[in-house]
N, C-alpha and C positions, 0 to 999 in steps of 0.2 A: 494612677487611676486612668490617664488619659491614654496608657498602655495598654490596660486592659480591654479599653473600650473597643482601640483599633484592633486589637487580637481579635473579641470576640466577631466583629464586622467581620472581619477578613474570614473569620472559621465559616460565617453562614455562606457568604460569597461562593468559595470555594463547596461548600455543601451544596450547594444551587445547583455553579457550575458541572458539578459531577454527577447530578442527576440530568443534563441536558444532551449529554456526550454522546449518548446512542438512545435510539428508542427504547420503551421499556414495557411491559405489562400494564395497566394501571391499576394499583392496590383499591379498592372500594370507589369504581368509577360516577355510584350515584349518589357520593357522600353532599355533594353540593348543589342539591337539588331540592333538599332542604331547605323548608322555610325557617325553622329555627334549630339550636342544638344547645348543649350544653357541656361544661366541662370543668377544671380546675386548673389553679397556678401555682407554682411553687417559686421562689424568686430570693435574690439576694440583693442587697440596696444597699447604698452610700449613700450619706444624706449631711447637708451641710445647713449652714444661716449666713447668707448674705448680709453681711455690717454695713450700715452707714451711722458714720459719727453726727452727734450733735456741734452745736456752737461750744457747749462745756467740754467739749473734749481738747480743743484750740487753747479755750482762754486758761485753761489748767492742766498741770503736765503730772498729774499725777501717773496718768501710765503713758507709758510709749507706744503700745498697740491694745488691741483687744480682735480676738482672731477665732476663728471656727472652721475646723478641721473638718473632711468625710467623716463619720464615725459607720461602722457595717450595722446592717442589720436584716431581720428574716421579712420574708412576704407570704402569703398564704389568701388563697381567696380561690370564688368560683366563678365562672365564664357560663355570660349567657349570649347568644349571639346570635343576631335578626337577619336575616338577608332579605334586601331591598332593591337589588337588582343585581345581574351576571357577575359583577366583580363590587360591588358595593355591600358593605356591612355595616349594622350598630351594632356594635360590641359594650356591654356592660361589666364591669369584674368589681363586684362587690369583694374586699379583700380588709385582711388588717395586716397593718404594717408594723414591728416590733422593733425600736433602735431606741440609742441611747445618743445626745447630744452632746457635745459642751463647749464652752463657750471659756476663752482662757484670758485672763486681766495680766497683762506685761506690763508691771509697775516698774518707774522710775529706779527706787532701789532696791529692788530684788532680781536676781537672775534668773528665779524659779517660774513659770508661770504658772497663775494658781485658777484652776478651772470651778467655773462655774456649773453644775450638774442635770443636767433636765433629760430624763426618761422617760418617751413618749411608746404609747401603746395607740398609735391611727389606727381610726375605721377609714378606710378610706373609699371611694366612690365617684370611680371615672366613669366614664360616658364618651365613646370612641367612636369616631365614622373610620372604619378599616375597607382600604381600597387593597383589591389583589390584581396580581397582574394575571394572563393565562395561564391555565396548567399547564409546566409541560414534565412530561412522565408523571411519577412521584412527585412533585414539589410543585409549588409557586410563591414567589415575594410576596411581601405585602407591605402596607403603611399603617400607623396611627396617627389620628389627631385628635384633640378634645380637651376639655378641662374635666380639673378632677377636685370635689370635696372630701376634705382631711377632717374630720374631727376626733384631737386629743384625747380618749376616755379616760387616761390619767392625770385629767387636768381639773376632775370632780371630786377626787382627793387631795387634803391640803399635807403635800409631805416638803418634808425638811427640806432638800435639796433644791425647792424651788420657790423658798421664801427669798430669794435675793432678787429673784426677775419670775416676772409672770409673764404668761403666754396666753394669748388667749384660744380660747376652746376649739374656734373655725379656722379654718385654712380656704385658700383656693389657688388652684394651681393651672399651667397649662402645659397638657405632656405631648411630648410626640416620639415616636419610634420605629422600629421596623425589627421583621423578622420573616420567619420562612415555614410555610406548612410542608409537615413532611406526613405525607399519607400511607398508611399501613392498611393491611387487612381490616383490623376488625378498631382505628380506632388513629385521628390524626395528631401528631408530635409537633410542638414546634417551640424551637428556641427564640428569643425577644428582647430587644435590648430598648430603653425607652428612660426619657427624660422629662426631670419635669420641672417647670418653673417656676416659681412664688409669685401669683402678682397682687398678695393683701400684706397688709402689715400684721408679723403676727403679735409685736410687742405690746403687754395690757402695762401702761405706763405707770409706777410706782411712785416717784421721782425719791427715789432712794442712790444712796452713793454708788450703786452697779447702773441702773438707766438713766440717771442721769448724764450718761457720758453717749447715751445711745439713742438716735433719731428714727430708726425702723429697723428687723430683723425679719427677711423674705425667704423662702424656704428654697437651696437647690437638691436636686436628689437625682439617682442616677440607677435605675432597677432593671438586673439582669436573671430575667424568669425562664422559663419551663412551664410550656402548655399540656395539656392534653385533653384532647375533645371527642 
């Protein structure tokens, strides 16, 4: 994953770089003159759970680890976006996020590990101040920061796969990223690579023999989108 990451950086980079090389026409020069705009995202996500063991995981050796993989998932949402001064933006992207979790118990005597299931269907709901750098030709950098609320909507059905660990319904997170507007005729492109990190507990504590061994579970995620505005 940490491959990927550095790939896709390095593709924008050089994307940048190669619109700077010589001057250029510029595609829809008063696109950013604009007090507001709107647009869509299409995105691919990894998404994990940050473990920390409780004291019951010490004084009892029932498993050797308990562990949580990337698992992939889709993004989908739309862009609304405020300009508040020459290179300053709020960005909003109401979006739903579609992945599946889980969560694997490495017992003592089994070599299998046997995963725990949770299917999460986020609404999700970031709030971004987006700094760009100057135009130059076609293109400009930019940055994200902001926090973002997740809320679960398949956490209002009681299905099987999540009777052993509960989650609970809110999330909050704090993302940041970068990526590159590529300006066309009639309509701006941009690819976006963005992080985001858990800083609630999302575990709703059962005290059954699965969380019992578990002290909090924080969310990391990792979403690699496609704009267009």
């Amino acid at each position: 994953m940490k491959k990927s990451i550095i790939l896709h950086a390095c593709l924008i980079c050089l994307i940048f770089n190669s619109y700077g090389q010589r001057e250029l026409p510029q595609n829809n020069p008063n696109y950013d003159m604009q007090t507001y705009h709107f647009g869509f995202i299409l995105g691919y996500s990894q998404q994990k759970l940050n473990i920390k063991y409780s004291e019951f995981m010490n004084n009892y050796n029932d498993y050797l680890q308990i562990l949580s993989d990337y698992e992939p998932g889709f993004n989908v949402g739309i862009i609304m976006d405020f300009k508040i001064k020459n290179n300053f933006n709020i960005r909003v992207t109401p979006s739903f996020n579609f992945t599946d979790q889980k969560i694997y118990y490495n017992r003592v005597n089994y070599s299998v590990s046997q995963p725990q299931n949770s299917g999460l269907s986020n609404f999700e709901l970031p709030i971004y101040l987006k700094y760009r750098s100057d135009r130059v030709n076609n293109g400009r950098l930019y940055v994200l920061l902001g926090p973002k609320l997740s809320i679960d909507m398949s956490s209002f059905e009681k299905l099987s796969d999540n009777e052993n660990l509960e989650f609970k319904s809110q999330n909050y997170s704090l993302d940041i990223g970068f990526g590159i507007d590529i300006y066309f005729k009639y309509f701006k492109f941009a690819p976006e690579i963005k992080y985001s990190y858990g800083i609630t507990n999302i575990l709703e504590k059962q005290h059954n023999e699965y969380d019992n061994y578990l002290n909090s579970l924080s969310s990391r995620s990792i979403l690699i989108s496609l704009t267009f505005e």
